[in-house]
N, C-alpha and C positions, 0 to 999 in steps of 0.2 A: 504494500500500500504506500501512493506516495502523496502527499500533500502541496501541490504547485501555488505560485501565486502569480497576478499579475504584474510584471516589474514596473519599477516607479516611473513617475515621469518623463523624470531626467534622463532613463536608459534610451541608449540607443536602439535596442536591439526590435529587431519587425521581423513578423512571418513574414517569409518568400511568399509575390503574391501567386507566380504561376506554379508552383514544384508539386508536382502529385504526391501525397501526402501514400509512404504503405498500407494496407491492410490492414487494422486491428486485429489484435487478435480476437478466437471468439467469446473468451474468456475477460475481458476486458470490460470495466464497470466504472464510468465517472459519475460524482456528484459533484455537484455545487448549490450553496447555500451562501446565497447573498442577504446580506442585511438591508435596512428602512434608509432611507435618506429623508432627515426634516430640512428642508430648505426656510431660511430665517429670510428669504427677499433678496430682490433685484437691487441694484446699481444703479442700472442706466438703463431707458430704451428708448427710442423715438428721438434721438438725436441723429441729424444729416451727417455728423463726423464722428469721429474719436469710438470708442470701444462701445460695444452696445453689449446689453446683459449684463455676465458679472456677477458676483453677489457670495454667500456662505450659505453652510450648514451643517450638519455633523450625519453621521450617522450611527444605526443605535441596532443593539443587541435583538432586532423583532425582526423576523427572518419575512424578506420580500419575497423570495422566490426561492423553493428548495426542488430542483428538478434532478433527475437521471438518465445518463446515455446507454443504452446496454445495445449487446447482440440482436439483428430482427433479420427477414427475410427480405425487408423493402423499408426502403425509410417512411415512417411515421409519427406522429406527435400527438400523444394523447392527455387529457388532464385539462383540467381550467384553462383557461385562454391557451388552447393547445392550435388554433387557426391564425395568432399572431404568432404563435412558436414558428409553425411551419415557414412564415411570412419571413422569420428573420434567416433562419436556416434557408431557405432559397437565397437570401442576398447576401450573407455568408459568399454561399458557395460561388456565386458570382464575384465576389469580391476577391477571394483566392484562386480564382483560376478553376475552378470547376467545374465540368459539365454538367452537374447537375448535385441536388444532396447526398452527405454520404448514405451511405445503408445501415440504417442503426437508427434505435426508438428514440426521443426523445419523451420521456415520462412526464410531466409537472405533478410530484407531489401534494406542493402545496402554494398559493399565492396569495400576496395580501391583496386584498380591496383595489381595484384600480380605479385612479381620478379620483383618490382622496387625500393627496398632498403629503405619500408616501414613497412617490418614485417607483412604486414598481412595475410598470413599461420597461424604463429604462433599465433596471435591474432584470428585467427575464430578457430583454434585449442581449443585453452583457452577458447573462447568465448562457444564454444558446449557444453563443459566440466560442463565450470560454470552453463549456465542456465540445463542443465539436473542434476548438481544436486539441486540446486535450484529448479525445477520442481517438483522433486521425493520427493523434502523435509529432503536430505543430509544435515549436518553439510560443508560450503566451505572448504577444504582443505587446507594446505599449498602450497605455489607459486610449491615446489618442487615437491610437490604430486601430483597436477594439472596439473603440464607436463607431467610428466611421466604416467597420465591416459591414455595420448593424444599422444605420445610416441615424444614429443618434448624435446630441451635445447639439445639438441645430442651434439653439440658445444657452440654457443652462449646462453646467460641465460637472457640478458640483458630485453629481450622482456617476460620473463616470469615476472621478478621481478617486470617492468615496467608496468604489466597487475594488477599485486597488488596494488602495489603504488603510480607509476607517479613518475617524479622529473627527477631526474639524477641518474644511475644508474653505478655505478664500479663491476663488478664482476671477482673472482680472477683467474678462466681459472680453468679446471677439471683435477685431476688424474685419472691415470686408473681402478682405484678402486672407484671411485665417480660418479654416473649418473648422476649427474647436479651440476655444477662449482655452489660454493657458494658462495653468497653474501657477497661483501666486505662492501659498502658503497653504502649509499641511501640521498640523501639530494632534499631539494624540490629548484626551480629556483626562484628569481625572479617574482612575477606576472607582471609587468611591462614589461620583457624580449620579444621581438617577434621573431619568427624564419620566415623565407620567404623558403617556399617553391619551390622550379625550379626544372620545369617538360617537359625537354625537351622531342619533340617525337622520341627518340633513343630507341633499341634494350633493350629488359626486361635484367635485371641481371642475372647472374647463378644462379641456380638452382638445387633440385635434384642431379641424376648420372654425369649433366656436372660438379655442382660445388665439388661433390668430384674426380671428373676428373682434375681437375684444381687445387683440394690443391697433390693430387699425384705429379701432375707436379712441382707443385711450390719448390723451395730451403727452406730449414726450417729459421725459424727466426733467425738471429745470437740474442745470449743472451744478446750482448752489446746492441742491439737495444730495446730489449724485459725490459734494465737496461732503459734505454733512456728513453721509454715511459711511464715506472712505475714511474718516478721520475720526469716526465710530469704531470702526473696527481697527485700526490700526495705532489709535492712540488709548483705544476702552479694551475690545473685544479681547484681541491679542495677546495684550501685556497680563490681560487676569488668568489667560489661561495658563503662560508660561510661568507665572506667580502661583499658580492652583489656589488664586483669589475667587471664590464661588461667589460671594455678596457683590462683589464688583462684575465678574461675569454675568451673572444674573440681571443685576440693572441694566449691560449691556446691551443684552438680548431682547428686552422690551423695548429700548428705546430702538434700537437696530429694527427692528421687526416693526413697531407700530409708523415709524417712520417713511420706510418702503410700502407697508402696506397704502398709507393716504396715496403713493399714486396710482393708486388701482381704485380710488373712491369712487368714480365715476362709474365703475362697472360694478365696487362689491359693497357701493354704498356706507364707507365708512373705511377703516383701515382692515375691518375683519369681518369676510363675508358673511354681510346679515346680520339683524338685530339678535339673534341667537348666539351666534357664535359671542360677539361682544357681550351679552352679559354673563355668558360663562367666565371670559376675561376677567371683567370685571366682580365675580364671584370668589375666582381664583386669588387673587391680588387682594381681597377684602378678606381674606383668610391668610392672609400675611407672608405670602407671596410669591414674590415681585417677577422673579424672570417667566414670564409666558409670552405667548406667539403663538401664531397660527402658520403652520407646512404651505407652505406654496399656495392655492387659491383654496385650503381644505378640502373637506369641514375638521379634518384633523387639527386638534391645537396639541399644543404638550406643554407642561410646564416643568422647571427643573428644583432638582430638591437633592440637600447635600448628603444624603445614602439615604440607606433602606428604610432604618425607622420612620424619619420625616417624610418618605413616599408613599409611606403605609398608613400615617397618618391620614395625609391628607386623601388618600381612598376614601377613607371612613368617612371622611367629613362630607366630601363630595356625594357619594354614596348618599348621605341623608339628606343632603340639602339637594339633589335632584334624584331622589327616591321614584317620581311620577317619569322619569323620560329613561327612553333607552338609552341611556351611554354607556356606552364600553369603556371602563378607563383599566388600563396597564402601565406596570410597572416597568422599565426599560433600562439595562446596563448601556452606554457608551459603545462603538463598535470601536475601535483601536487598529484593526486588522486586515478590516477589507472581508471580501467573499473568500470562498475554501470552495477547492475543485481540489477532491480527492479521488486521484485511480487507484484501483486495485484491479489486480490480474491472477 
């Protein structure tokens, strides 16, 4: 059994795009189990120049996509969203020089919720990628090269980087001339850190043709804002995590997050989609607190809490004070790591 990862940024090293890959053997078994990605907000968009996107987020211990490769008579993809499996494995194979998918199943065990401000698209994206090449017996590729097999990062990168690494990710928003915004900074959390998961049952997030229907709409970021939040995260966000400052992280994270959220007002009516989601917020916070956010356009929020006891607290609390609605709330370690594609033969 062997445990591969995706090499960092900075590596040089790319699958060969044309080299026919040998024959697995038929004994040969990969999995991959990628983690959640909470996206804290954009940077930039709707400027004529300069870097568009951008932005952080970390990824956490709640497993996005856990799929398997095994031996089959014809290639197939079965499990949850098993017709965008197939979707990415065809562009895969086009991507590397192939005529066509390999021959081998791709299983999805299990996936989280999609279009709820979890990233898992882009994680079973990544996730197909990895184990077929893992399967085929590919060199992993770089986080950049890995998307672009799977034709993701179009905007956000956070979730590619985060699929490598884990931690907390900053990446700097993409020129017109760059397929995929580059990594600024990568730092790992706190293991002690928890995040809490809230999972109310509101309307999935944009997506697709609505969500580029919605940045059409939206006003571009003014660049004082787009100063504001760079100097959030690099003179707030940053420095608390390489301090393992949680109080100062914390506040970070709200102001970071409700920040970027106001340029999405126009479309989610506020910094956080929907008068529901903000009084959860404001619930949260009024229970003493401070760092919450809402994932990408939700309905996922999370808030964070300095270990297990104060997570398990505040369950309890939430739990009573929204007793009448369905929310799901979870407890969530930090991811540090990145996804695990492990063969065994």
């Amino acid at each position: 059994m062997r445990t591969l990862r995706v090499p960092p940024a900075d590596d040089a090293m790319t699958a060969e795009p044309t080299r026919p890959a040998p024959s697995p053997p038929a004994d040969r078994c990969v999995e991959v189990i990628a983690p959640c990605r909470l996206h804290f907000g954009l940077l930039s968009f709707g400027q004529p120049s300069g870097r568009q996107f951008g932005g952080a987020g970390v990824m956490v211990d709640h497993p996005a996509v856990h799929l398997r490769v095994s031996a089959a008579d014809a290639f197939q993809a079965t499990g949850p969203r098993a017709g965008r499996a197939r979707g990415f494995a065809r562009r895969w194979a086009e991507h590397v020089g192939l005529p066509r998918e390999p021959v081998c199943r791709i299983e999805i065990l299990s996936m989280a919720p999609a279009h709820a401000g979890l990233g898992a698209g882009t994680q079973l994206a990544l996730s197909v990628a990895a184990g077929l090449n893992a399967w085929c017996g590919r060199p992993q590729p770089t986080p950049e090269e890995l998307a672009l097999s799977v034709g993701r990062g179009q905007r956000s990168a956070v979730g590619t980087y985060g699929f490598a690494a884990g931690g907390l990710i900053v990446e700097n928003g993409k020129l017109p001339s760059e397929p995929i915004s580059p990594l600024e900074c990568r730092l790992p959390l706190p293991e002690a850190w928890r995040f809490l998961l809230i999972q109310p049952p509101a309307a999935a997030g944009l997506s697709g043709s609505a969500e580029q229907t919605a940045f059409d709409q939206l006003p571009p970021v003014p660049e004082e804002v787009t100063r504001q939040l760079q100097d959030e995260l690099h003179l707030q966000m940053l420095p608390a995590v390489r301090e393992a400052d949680f109080a100062r992280f914390s506040d970070s994270v709200y102001r970071y997050g409700r920040l970027a959220g106001l340029c999405f007002a126009a479309v989610q009516g506020g910094p956080y989609n929907g008068p529901r989601l903000s009084a959860i917020v404001d619930l949260i916070r009024a229970l003493g607190v401070t760092g919450v956010g809402q994932s990408s356009w939700g309905p996922t929020l999370f808030a964070l809490l300095p270990g297990e006891q104060e997570a398990r607290k505040l369950v309890a609390n939430l739990a009573e004070q929204l007793a009448r609605e369905e929310v799901q709330l979870t407890i969530r370690r930090p991811n540090n790591r990145g996804a695990e594609i492990v063969v065994s033969e």
